[in-house]
One Martini backbone bead per residue (centre of mass of N, CA, C, O) as a GRO file, in nm:
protein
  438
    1UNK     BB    1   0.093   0.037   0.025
    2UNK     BB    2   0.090   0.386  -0.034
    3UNK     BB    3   0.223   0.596   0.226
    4UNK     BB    4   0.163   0.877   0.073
    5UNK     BB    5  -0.010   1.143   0.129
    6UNK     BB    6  -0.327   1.269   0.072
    7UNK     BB    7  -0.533   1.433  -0.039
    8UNK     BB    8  -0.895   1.504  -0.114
    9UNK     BB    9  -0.910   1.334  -0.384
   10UNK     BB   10  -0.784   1.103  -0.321
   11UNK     BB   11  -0.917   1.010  -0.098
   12UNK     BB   12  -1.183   0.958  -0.199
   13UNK     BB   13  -1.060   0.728  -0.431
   14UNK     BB   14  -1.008   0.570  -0.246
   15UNK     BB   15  -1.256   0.468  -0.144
   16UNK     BB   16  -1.363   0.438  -0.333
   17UNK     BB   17  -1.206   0.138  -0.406
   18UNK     BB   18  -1.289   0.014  -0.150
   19UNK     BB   19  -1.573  -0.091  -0.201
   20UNK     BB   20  -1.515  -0.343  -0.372
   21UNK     BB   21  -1.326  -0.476  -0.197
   22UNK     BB   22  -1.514  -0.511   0.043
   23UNK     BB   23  -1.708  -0.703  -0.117
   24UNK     BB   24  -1.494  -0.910  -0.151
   25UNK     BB   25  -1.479  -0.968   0.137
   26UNK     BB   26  -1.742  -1.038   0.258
   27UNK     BB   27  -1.781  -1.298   0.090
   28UNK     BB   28  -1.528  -1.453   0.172
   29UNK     BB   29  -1.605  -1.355   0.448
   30UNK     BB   30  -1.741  -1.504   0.686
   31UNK     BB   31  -1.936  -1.488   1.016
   32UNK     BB   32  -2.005  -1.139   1.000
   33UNK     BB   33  -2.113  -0.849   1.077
   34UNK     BB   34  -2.206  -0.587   0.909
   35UNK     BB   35  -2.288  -0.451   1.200
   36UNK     BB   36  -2.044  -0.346   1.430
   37UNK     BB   37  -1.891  -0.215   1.743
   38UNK     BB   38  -1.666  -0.407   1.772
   39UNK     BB   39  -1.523  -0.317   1.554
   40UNK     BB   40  -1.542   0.007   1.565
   41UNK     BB   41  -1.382  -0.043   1.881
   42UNK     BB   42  -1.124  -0.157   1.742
   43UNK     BB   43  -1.021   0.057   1.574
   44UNK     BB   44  -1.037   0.279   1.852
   45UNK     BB   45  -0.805   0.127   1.989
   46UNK     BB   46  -0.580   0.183   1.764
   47UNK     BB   47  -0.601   0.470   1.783
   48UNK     BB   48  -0.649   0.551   2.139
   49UNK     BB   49  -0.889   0.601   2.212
   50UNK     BB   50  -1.065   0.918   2.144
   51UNK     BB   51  -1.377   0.873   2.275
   52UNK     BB   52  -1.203   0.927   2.579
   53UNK     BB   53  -1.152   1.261   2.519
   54UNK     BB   54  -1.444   1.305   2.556
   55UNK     BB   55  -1.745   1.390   2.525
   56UNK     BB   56  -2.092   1.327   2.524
   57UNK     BB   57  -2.438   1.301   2.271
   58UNK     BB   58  -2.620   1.036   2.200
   59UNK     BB   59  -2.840   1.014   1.883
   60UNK     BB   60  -3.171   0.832   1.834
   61UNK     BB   61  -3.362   0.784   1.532
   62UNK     BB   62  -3.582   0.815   1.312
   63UNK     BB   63  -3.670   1.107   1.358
   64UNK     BB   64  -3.486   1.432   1.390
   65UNK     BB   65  -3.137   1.380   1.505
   66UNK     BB   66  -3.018   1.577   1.310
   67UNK     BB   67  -3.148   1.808   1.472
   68UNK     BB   68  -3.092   1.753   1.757
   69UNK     BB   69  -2.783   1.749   1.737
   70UNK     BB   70  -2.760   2.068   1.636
   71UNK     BB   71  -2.904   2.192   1.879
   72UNK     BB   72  -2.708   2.100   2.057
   73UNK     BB   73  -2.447   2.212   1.943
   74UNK     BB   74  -2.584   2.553   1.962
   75UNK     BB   75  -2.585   2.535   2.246
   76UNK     BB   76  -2.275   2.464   2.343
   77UNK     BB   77  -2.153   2.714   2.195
   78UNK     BB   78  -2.318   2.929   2.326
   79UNK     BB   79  -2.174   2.854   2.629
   80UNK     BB   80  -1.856   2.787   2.497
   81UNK     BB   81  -1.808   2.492   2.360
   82UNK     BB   82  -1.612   2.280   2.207
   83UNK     BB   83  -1.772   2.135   1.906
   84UNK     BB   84  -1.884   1.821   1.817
   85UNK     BB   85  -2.017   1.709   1.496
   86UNK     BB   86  -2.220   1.418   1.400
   87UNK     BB   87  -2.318   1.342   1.075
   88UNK     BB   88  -2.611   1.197   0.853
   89UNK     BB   89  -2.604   1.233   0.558
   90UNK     BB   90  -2.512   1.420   0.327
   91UNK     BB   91  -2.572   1.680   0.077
   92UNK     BB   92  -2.253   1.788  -0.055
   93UNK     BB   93  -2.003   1.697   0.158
   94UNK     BB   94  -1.860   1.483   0.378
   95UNK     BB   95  -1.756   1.669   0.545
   96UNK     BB   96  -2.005   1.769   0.713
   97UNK     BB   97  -2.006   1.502   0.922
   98UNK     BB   98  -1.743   1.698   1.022
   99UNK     BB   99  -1.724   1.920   1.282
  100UNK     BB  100  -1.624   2.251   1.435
  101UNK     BB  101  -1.797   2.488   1.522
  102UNK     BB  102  -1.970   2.455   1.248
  103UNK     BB  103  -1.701   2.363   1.067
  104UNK     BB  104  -1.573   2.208   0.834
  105UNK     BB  105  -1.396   2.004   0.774
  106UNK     BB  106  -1.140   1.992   0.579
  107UNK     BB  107  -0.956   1.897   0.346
  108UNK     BB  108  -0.691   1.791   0.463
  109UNK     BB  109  -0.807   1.691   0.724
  110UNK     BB  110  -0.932   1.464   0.620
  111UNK     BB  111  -0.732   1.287   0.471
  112UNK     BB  112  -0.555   1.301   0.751
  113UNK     BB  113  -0.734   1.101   0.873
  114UNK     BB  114  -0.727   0.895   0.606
  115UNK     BB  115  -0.417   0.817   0.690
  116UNK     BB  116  -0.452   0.734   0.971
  117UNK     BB  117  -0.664   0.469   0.926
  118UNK     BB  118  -0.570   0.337   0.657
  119UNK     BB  119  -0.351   0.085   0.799
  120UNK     BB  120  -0.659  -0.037   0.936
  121UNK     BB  121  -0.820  -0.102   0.681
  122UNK     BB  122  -0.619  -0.319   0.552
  123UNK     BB  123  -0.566  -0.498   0.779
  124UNK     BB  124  -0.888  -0.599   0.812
  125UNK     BB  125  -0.971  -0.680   0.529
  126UNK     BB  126  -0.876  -1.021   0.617
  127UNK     BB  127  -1.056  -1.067   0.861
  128UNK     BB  128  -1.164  -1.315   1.041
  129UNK     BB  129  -1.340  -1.197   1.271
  130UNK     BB  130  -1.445  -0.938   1.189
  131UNK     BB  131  -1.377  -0.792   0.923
  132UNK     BB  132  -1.426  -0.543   0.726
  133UNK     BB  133  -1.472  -0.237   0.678
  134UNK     BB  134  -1.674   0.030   0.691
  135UNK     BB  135  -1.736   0.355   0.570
  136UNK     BB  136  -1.867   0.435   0.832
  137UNK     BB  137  -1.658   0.338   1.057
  138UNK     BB  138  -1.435   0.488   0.918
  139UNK     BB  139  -1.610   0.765   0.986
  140UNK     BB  140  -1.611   0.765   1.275
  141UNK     BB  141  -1.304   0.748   1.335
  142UNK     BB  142  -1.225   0.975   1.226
  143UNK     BB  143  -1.398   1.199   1.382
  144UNK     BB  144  -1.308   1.141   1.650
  145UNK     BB  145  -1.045   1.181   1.652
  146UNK     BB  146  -1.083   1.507   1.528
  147UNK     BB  147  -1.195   1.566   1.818
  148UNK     BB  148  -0.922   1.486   1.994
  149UNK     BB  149  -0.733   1.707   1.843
  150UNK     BB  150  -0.945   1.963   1.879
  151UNK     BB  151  -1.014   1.967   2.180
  152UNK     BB  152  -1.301   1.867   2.258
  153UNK     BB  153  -1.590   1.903   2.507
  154UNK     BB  154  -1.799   1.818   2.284
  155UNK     BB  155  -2.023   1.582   2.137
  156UNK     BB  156  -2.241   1.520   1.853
  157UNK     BB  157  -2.420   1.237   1.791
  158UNK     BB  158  -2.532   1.086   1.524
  159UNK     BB  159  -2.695   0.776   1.447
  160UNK     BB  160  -2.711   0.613   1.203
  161UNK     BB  161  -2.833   0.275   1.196
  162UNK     BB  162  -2.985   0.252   1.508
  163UNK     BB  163  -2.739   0.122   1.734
  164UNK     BB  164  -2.671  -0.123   1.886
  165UNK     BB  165  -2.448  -0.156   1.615
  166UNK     BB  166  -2.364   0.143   1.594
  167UNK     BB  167  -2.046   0.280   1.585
  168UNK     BB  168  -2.170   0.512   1.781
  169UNK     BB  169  -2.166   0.267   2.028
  170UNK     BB  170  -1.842   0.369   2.134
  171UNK     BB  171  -1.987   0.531   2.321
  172UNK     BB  172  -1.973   0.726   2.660
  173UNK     BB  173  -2.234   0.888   2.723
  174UNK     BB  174  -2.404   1.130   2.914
  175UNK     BB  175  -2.608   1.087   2.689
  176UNK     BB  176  -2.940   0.963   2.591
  177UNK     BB  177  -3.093   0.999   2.258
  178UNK     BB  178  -3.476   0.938   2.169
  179UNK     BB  179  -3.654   0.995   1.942
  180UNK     BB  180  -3.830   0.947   1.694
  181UNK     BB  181  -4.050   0.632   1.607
  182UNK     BB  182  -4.085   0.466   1.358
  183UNK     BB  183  -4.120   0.315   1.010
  184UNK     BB  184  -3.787   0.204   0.909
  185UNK     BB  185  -3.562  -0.035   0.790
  186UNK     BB  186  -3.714  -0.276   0.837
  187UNK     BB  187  -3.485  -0.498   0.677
  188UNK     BB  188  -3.312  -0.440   0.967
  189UNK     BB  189  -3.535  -0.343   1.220
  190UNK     BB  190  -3.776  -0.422   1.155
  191UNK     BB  191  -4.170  -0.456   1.159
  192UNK     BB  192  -4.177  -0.286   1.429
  193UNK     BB  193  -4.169  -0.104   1.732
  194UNK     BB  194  -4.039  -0.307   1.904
  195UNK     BB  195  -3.784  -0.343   1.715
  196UNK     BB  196  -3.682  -0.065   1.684
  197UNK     BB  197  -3.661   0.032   1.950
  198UNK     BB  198  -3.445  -0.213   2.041
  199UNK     BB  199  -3.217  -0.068   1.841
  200UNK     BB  200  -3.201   0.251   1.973
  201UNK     BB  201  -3.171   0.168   2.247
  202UNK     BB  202  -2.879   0.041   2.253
  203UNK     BB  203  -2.765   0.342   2.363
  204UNK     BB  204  -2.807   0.228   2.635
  205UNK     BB  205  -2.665   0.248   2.952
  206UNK     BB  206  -2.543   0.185   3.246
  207UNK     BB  207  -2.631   0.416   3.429
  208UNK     BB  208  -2.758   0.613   3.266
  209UNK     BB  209  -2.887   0.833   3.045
  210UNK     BB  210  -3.221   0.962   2.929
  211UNK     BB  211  -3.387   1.084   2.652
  212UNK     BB  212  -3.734   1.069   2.535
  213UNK     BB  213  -3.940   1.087   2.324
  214UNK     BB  214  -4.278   1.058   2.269
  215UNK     BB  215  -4.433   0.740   2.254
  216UNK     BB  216  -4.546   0.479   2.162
  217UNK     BB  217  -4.616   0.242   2.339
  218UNK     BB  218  -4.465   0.000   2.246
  219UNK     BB  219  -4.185   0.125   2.241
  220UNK     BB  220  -4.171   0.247   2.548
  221UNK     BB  221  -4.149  -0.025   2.689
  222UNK     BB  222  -3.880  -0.107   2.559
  223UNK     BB  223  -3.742   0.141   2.692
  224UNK     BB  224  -3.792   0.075   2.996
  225UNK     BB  225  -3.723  -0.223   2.959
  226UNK     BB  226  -3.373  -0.135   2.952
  227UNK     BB  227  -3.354   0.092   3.186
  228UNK     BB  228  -3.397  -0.174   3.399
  229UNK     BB  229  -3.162  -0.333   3.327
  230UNK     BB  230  -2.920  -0.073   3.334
  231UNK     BB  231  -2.997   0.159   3.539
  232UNK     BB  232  -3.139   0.372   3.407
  233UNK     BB  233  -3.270   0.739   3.370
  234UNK     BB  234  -3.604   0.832   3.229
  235UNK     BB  235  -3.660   1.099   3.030
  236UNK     BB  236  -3.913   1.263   2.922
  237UNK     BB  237  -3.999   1.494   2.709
  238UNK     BB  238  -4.107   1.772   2.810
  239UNK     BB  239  -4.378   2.027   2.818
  240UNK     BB  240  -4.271   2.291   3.002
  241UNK     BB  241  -4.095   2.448   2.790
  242UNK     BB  242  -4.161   2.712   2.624
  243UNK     BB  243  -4.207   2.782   2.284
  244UNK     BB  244  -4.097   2.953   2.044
  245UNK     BB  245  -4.094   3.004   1.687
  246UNK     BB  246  -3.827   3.200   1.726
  247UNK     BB  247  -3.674   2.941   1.899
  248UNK     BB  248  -3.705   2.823   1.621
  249UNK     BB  249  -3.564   2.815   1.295
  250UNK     BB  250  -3.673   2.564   1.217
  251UNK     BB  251  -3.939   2.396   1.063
  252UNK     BB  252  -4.215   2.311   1.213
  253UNK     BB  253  -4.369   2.151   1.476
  254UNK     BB  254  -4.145   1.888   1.527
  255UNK     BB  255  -3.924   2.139   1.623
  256UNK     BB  256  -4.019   2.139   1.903
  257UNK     BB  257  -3.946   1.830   2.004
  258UNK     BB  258  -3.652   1.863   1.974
  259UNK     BB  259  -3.607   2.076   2.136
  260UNK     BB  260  -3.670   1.968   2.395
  261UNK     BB  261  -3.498   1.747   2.409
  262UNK     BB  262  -3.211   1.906   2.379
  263UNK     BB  263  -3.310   2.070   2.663
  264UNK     BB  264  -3.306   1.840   2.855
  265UNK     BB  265  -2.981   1.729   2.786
  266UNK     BB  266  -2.856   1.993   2.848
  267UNK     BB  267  -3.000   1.935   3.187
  268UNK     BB  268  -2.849   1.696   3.228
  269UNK     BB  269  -2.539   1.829   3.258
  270UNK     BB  270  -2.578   1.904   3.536
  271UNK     BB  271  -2.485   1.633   3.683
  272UNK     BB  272  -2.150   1.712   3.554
  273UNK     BB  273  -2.098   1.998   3.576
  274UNK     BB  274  -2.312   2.137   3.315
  275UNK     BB  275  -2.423   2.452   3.329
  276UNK     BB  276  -2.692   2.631   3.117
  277UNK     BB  277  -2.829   2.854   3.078
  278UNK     BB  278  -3.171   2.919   2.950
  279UNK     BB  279  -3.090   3.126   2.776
  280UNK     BB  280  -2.830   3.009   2.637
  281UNK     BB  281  -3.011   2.761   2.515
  282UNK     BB  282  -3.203   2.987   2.356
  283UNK     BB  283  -2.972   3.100   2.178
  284UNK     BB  284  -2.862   2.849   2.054
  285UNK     BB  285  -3.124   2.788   1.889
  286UNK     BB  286  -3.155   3.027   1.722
  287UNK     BB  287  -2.862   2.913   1.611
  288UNK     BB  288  -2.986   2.699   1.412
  289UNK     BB  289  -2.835   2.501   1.161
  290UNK     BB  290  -3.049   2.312   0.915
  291UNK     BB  291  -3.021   2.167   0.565
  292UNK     BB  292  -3.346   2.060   0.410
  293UNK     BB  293  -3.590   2.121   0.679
  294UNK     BB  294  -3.789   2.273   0.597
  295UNK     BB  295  -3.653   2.502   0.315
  296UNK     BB  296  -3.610   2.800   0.166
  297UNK     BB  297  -3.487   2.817  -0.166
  298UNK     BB  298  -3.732   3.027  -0.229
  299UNK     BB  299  -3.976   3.320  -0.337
  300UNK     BB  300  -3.978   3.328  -0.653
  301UNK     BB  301  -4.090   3.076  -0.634
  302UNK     BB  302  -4.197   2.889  -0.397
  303UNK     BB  303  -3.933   2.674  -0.224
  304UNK     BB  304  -3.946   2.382  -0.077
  305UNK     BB  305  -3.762   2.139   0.151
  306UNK     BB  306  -3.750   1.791   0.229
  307UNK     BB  307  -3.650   1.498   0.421
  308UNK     BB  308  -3.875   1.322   0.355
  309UNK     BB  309  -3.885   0.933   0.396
  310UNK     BB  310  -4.161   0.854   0.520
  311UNK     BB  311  -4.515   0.821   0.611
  312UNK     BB  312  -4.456   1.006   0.867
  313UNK     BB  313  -4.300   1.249   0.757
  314UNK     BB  314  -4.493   1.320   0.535
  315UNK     BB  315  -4.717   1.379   0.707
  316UNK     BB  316  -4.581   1.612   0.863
  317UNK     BB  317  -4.562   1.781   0.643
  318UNK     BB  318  -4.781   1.871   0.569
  319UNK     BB  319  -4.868   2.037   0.764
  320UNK     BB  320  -4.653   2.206   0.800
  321UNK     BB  321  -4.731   2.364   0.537
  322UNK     BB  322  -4.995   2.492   0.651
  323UNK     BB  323  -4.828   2.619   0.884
  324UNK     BB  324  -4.594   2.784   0.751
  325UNK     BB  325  -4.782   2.865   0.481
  326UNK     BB  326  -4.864   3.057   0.211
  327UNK     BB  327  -5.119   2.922  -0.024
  328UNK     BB  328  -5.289   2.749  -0.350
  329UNK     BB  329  -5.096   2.592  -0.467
  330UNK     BB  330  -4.947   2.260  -0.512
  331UNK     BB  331  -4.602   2.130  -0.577
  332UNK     BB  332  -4.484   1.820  -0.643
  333UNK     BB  333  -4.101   1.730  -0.596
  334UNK     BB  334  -4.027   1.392  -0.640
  335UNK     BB  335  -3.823   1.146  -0.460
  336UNK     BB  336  -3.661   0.827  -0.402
  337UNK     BB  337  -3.618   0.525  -0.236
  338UNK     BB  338  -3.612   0.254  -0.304
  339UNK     BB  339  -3.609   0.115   0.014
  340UNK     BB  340  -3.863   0.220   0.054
  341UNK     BB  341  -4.204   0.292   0.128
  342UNK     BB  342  -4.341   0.445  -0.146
  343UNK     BB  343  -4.668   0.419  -0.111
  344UNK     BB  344  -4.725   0.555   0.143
  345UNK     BB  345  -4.629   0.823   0.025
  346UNK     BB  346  -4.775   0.873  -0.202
  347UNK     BB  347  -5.071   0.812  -0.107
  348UNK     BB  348  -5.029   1.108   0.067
  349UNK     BB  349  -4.934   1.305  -0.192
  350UNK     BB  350  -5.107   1.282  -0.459
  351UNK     BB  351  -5.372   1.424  -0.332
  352UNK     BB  352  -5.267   1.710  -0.234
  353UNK     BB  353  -5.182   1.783  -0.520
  354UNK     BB  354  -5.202   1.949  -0.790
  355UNK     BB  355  -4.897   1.913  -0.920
  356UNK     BB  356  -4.686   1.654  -1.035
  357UNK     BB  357  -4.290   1.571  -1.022
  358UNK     BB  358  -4.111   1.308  -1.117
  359UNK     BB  359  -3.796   1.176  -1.005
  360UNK     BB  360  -3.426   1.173  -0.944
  361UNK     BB  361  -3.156   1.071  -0.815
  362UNK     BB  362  -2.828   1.132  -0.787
  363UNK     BB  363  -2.807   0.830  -0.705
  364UNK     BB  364  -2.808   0.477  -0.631
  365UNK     BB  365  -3.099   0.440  -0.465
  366UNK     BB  366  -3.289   0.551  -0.688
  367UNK     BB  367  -3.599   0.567  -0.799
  368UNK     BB  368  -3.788   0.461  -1.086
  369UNK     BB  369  -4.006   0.709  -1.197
  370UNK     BB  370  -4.211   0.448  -1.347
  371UNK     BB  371  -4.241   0.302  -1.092
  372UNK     BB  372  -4.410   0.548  -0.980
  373UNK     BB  373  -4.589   0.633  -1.131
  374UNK     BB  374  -4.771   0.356  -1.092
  375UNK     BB  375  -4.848   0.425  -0.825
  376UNK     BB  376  -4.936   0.714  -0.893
  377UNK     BB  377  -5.217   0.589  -1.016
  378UNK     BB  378  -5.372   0.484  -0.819
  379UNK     BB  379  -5.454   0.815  -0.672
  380UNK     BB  380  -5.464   0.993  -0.911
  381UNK     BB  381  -5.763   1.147  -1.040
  382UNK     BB  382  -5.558   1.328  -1.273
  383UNK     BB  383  -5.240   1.226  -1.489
  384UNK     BB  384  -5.186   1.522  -1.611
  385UNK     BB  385  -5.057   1.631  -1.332
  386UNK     BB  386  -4.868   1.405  -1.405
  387UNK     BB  387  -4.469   1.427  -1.424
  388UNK     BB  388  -4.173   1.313  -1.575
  389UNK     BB  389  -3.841   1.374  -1.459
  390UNK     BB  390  -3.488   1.268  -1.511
  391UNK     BB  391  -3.450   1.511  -1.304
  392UNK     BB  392  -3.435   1.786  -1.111
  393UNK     BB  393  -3.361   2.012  -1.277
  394UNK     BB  394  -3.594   1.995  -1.449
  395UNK     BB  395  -3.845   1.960  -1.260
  396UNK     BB  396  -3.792   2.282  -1.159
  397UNK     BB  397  -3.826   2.409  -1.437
  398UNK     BB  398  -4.103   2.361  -1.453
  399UNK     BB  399  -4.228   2.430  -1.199
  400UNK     BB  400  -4.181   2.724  -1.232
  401UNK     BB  401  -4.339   2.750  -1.528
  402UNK     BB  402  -4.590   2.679  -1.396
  403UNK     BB  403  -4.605   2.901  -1.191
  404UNK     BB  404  -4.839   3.083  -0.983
  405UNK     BB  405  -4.899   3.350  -0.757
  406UNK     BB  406  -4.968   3.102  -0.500
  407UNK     BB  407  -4.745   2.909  -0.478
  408UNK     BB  408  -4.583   2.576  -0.427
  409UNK     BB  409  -4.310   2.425  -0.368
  410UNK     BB  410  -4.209   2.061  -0.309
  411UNK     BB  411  -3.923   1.902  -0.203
  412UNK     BB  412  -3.940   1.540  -0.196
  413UNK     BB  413  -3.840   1.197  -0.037
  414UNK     BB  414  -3.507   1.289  -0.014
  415UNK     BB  415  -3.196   1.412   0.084
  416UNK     BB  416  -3.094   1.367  -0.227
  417UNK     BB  417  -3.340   1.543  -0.372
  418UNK     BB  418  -3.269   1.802  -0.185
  419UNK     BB  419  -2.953   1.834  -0.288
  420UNK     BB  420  -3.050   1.878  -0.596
  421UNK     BB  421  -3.203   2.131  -0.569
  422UNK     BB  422  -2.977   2.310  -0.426
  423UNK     BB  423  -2.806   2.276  -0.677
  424UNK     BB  424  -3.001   2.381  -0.892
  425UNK     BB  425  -3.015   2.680  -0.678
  426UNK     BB  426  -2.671   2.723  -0.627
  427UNK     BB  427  -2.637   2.587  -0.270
  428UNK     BB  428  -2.418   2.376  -0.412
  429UNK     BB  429  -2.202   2.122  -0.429
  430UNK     BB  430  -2.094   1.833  -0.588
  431UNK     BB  431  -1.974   1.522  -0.421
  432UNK     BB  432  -1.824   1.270  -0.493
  433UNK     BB  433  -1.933   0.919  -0.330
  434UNK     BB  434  -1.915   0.646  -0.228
  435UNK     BB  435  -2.090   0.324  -0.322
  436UNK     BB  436  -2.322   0.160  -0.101
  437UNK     BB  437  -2.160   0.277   0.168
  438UNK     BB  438  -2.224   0.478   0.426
   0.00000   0.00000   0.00000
């Protein structure tokens, strides 16, 4: 293998290149697990344990998470503390979900990050015991090791997928907090709410603290009987918050219940002698930025995005339209992942709008516009209003053209398909990342 520093351009191909080996080697070596918080906490361990040099507040939950990361984030940097933040996937470039006091992980920092880890990540490659790592594993080991480099004082850590097995489960945080829970990825986390909740309770701790957003009956059964196992202690989000909405900056009615997470968790910190006035709390929240998540990207014509991509976030997408927008026709510009229940959602949006454009994002993941038709075909009243668009680009510039008015767009289905909108309207420049492991 090649010692010699990489680039940020190297760095990039670098990892392409990994994933066929990646996938050849899956194959290769049989009885591991792919997704092992063991494997991840093995890589950190070769490393010096990073992830002992900080603090850290670990979110999991199905929908919410990567908002309330972020309030948390800008919660703790109003406060004073410097801030490592954690998120997955990003919209426009693989930096993003490196961030420290909310600035993006460098081009040169990135490489140097897959440089200190890139030795062990051939080592392993060849692991009977555990397998390849994952290039999730590998983006969590750099995140870690670059923010006890940059000697953050606290770090915010949004979960990949599920929790129980996932590699930022080899944190041991001062708060585990579980947003909302619905039903996603149910083909690796199971078709149930009590199966769902199982792999994201994972992140509680023995003796630890939890914050849990109010969870369906179902749910939180799973999660108070996890909390008895492990001797922690269940904080369920309380309302008793005063919010308006001028303290929270994300748009959505469901983004008051994330900020009140944030802030349980946040006041969970005085246990460990972590205190932060209500006032710069509250401040914090105020300043926070996360992009995508019911978004304008324009005001003439109204043009918002939203990384809804699930029944339940969908469903609560369109109200939050009517609560947040005043409009007269709505134009929903549609794309999915293969891997989601696309049925469900088009169910609840093709009745909703008045106009409907069918696309693509550019993504290994995205699902085929015309298998979407079919789907849309059964629901809506009149096909007349359904066009199939090749890419978010076309289907963005007729949604304009055909815009009259007090109408509004609303680009959602997939944070690929918000992506390509943002890039669209010049608010983001696309970086190739390899597919298809996260």
């Amino acid at each position: 293998m090649d010692n010699m520093p990489m680039s940020y351009e190297q760095s990039i191909a670098y990892l392409a290149d990994y994933v066929p080996r990646y996938y050849k080697r899956k194959l290769a070596i049989a009885g591991h697990e792919e997704y092992s918080v063991a494997r991840a906490t093995a890589l950190l361990a070769s490393l010096g344990n990073p992830q002992h040099r900080f603090k850290s507040i670990l979110i999991a939950g199905t929908k919410g998470k990567g908002s309330t990361a972020a309030m948390v984030a800008s919660i703790l940097q109003a406060a004073g503390y410097r801030v490592g933040l954690f998120t997955q996937p990003h919209l426009h470039t693989p930096r993003e979900r490196i961030q420290v006091d909310r600035e993006l992980i460098s081009p040169e920092d990135y490489a140097r990050q897959l440089d200190k880890v890139r030795p062990y990540v051939e080592e392993r490659l060849n692991d009977p015991q555990w397998g390849p790592l994952t290039l999730f594993e590998i983006s969590v080991a750099m995140a870690f090791d670059y923010f006890a480099c940059q000697r953050v004082d606290l770090a915010s850590v949004e979960v990949g997928l599920g929790g129980r097995l996932d590699a930022t489960n080899a944190l041991h945080p001062l708060v585990s907090v579980i947003t909302s829970i619905s039903l996603d990825h149910t083909q690796l986390l199971g078709d149930t709410l009590a199966q769902i909740a199982y792999e994201k309770a994972g992140i509680i701790k023995q003796d630890g603290l939890v914050v849990s957003h109010p969870q369906p009956a179902e749910a939180t059964a799973v999660i108070r009987r996890i909390c008895h196992e492990r001797n922690a202690r269940l904080l369920t989000t309380p309302t008793h918050y005063v919010l308006d909405p001028a303290d929270v900056p994300l748009r959505g009615f469901y983004q008051l219940d994330n900020a009140r997470s944030a802030l349980t968790a946040v006041e969970c910190l005085r246990e460990y002698g972590i205190a932060i006035p209500p006032e710069t709390a509250y401040q914090g929240l105020r300043q926070t930025r996360w992009a995508g998540r019911l978004e304008t990207i324009s005001d003439k014509p109204l043009i918002v995005v939203d990384s809804a991509h699930n029944h339940d976030s969908v469903a609560k997408l369109l109200l939050a339209l009517g609560d947040s927008f005043i409009y007269q026709r709505l134009t929903l510009v549609l794309g999915f992942s293969s891997d989601k229940d696309i049925e469900s959602m088009v169910r609840i949006l093709i009745p909703a709008a008045d106009q409907i454009f069918i696309t693509r994002a550019n993504h290994y993941r995205a699902a085929d516009p015309d298998e979407v038709l079919q789907i849309a075909a059964k629901y809506a009243q009149d096909m007349q209003h359904v066009t199939v668009a090749p890419d978010v680009a076309s289907a963005l510039a007729q949604a304009r053209a055909r815009a009259k008015e007090g109408d509004l767009i609303c680009v959602t289905g997939s944070l690929f398909i918000v992506a390509d909108a943002r890039e669209a309207m010049g608010l983001g420049r696309h970086e190739d990342y390899p597919s298809p492991i996260i």
